[in-house]
C-alpha positions in Angstrom: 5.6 -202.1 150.6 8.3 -200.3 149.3 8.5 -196.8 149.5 10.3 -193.9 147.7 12.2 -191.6 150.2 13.6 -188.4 147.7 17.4 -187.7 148.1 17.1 -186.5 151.4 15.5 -189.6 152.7 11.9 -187.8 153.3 8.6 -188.2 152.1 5.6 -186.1 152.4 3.0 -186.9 155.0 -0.2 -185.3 154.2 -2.1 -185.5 157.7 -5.7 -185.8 157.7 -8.7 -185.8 160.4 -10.0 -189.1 160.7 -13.4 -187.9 161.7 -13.8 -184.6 158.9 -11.8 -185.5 156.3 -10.3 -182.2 156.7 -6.2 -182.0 155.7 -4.8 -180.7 158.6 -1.1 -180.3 157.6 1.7 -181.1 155.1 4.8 -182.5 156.7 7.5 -185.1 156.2 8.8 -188.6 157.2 12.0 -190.1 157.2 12.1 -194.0 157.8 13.0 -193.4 161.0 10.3 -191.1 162.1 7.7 -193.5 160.1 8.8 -196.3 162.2 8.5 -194.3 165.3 5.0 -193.4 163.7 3.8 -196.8 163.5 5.3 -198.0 166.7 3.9 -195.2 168.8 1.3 -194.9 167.0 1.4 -191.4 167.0 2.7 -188.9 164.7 6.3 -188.3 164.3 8.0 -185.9 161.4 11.7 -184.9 160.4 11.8 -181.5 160.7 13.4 -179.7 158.0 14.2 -176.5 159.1 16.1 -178.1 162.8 17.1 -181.0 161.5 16.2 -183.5 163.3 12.6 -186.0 164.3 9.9 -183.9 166.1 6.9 -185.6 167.5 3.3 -183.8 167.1 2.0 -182.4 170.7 5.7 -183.3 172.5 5.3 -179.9 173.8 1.9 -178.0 172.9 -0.4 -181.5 174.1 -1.9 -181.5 170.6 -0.7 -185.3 169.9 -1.9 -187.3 166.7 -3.3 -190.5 167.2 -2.7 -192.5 163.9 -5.7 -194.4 162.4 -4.1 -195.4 159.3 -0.9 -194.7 156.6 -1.5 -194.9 153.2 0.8 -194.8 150.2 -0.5 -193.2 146.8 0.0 -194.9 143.5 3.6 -194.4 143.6 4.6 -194.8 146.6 6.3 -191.3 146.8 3.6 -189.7 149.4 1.4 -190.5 152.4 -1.9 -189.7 153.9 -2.0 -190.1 157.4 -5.6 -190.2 159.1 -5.5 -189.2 162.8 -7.5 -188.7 165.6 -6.2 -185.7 167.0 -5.9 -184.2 170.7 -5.9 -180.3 169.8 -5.5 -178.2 167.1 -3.0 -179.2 164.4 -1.4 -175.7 163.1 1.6 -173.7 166.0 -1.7 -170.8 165.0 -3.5 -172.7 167.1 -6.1 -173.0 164.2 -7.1 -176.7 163.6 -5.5 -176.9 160.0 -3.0 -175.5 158.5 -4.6 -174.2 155.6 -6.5 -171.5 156.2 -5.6 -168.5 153.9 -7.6 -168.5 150.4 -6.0 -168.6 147.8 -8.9 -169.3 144.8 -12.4 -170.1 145.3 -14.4 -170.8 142.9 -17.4 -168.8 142.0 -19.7 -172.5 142.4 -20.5 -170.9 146.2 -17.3 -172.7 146.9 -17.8 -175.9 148.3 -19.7 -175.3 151.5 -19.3 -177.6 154.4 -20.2 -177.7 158.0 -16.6 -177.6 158.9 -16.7 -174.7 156.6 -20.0 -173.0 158.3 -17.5 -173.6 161.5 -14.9 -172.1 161.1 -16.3 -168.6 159.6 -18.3 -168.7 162.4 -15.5 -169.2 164.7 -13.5 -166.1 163.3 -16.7 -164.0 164.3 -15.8 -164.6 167.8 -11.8 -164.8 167.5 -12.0 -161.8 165.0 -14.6 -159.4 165.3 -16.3 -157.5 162.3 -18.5 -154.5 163.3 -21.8 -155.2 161.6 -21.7 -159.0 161.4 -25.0 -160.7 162.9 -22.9 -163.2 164.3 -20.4 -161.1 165.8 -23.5 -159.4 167.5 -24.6 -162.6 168.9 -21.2 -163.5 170.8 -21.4 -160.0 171.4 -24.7 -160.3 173.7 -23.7 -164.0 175.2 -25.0 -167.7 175.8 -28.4 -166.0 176.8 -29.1 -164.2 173.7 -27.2 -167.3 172.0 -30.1 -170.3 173.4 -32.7 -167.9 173.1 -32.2 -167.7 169.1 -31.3 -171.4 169.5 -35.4 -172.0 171.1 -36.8 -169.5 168.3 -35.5 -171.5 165.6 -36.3 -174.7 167.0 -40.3 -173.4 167.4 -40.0 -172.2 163.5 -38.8 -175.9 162.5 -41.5 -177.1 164.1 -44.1 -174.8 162.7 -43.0 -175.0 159.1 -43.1 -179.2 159.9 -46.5 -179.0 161.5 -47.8 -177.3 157.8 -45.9 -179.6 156.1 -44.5 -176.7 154.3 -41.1 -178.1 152.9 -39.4 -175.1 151.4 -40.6 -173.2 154.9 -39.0 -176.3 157.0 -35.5 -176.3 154.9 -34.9 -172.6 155.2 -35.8 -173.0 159.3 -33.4 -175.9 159.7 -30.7 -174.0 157.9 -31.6 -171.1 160.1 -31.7 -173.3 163.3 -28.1 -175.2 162.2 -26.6 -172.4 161.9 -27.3 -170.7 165.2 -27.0 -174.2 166.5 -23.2 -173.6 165.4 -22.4 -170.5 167.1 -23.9 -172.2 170.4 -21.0 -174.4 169.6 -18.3 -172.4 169.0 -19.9 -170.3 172.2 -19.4 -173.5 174.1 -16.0 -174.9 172.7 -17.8 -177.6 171.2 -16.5 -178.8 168.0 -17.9 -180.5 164.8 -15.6 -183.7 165.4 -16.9 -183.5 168.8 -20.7 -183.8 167.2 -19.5 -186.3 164.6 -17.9 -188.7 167.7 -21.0 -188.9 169.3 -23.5 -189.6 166.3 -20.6 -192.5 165.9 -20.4 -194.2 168.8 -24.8 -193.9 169.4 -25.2 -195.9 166.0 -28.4 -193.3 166.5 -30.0 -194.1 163.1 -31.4 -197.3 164.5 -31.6 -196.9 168.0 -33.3 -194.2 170.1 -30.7 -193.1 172.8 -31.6 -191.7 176.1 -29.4 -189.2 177.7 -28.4 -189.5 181.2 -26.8 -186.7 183.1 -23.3 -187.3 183.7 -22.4 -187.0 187.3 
């Protein structure tokens, strides 16, 4: 198709994670750098402020692995799904956008990706009195053994076939189920690649130590 490049020859790539949906940064193309895009199949801007085509992770590692381009209605803008290697922002955060600007008083859109990321500025950024800062605090030990109480309360509240009981236990066990995985480095795409590739709603996989 035929797409419309502003005067400068650009176009804005809005890059998104294939696996979260999460928009991980704003950048822009010029035909060049889209051709090198689709070529390499990896991400490739014009940067702006030097002037000249900049691939993503040419020197931090963090490469983008392109999924799929596509054009909005008028053919003036991109979305970019990737698969990507590290975090997308120079921060080193994973997106780009991270500073609030308005949220909306509707408990503003929670998501696990969300849940994640507070979590993770518990351990990056301390806050004296947080429960989760407490927990990092006191270590993996302290971390599974929350982890194995929660799990016990899930199972209780199942076992009575108590709903409202079981729903506030699984929120209780998720969420320290999260801190295990910021604790650990593991991620939510990390979770979401493997409930992908098991097909696990139909088939019963057994897990065999990886030697």
């Amino acid at each position: 198709m035929e797409l419309k490049f502003d005067a400068n020859g650009l176009i804005p790539a809005i890059v998104q994670d294939h696996y979260t949906k999460e928009v991980l940064t704003l950048a822009y193309m010029n035909a060049e750098s889209l051709a090198i895009t689709i070529d390499e199949g990896r991400t490739c801007f014009w940067s702006r402020s030097r002037q000249e085509l900049w691939r993503k992770g040419e020197t931090s590692g963090n490469v983008q692995h392109v999924v799929s381009i596509t054009a909005d209605c008028d053919a003036d803008a991109l979305v970019v799904e990737v698969v990507k290697d590290g975090p997308a922002c120079h921060t080193g955060a994973e997106s780009c956008f991270f500073q609030p600007v308005y949220l909306s008083d509707a408990l503003k859109a929670f998501s696990y990706e969300g849940l994640y990321q507070l979590i993770k500025g518990r351990k990056t950024d301390p806050k004296e009195g947080s429960y989760t800062t407490y927990l990092f605090e006191k270590g993996l030990d302290k971390i599974l053994k929350k982890v194995g109480e929660e799990c016990t309360e899930v199972i209780i509240g199942g076992r009575k076939e108590d709903r409202d009981e079981t729903i506030y236990e699984i929120a209780d066990l998720t969420y320290h189920v999260m801190v295990l995985m910021v604790q650990m480095g593991i991620t939510v795409e990390d979770i979401t690649r493997e409930l992908e590739k098991r097909h696990v709603v139909d088939h019963k996989v057994k897990q065999e130590r990886m030697r």
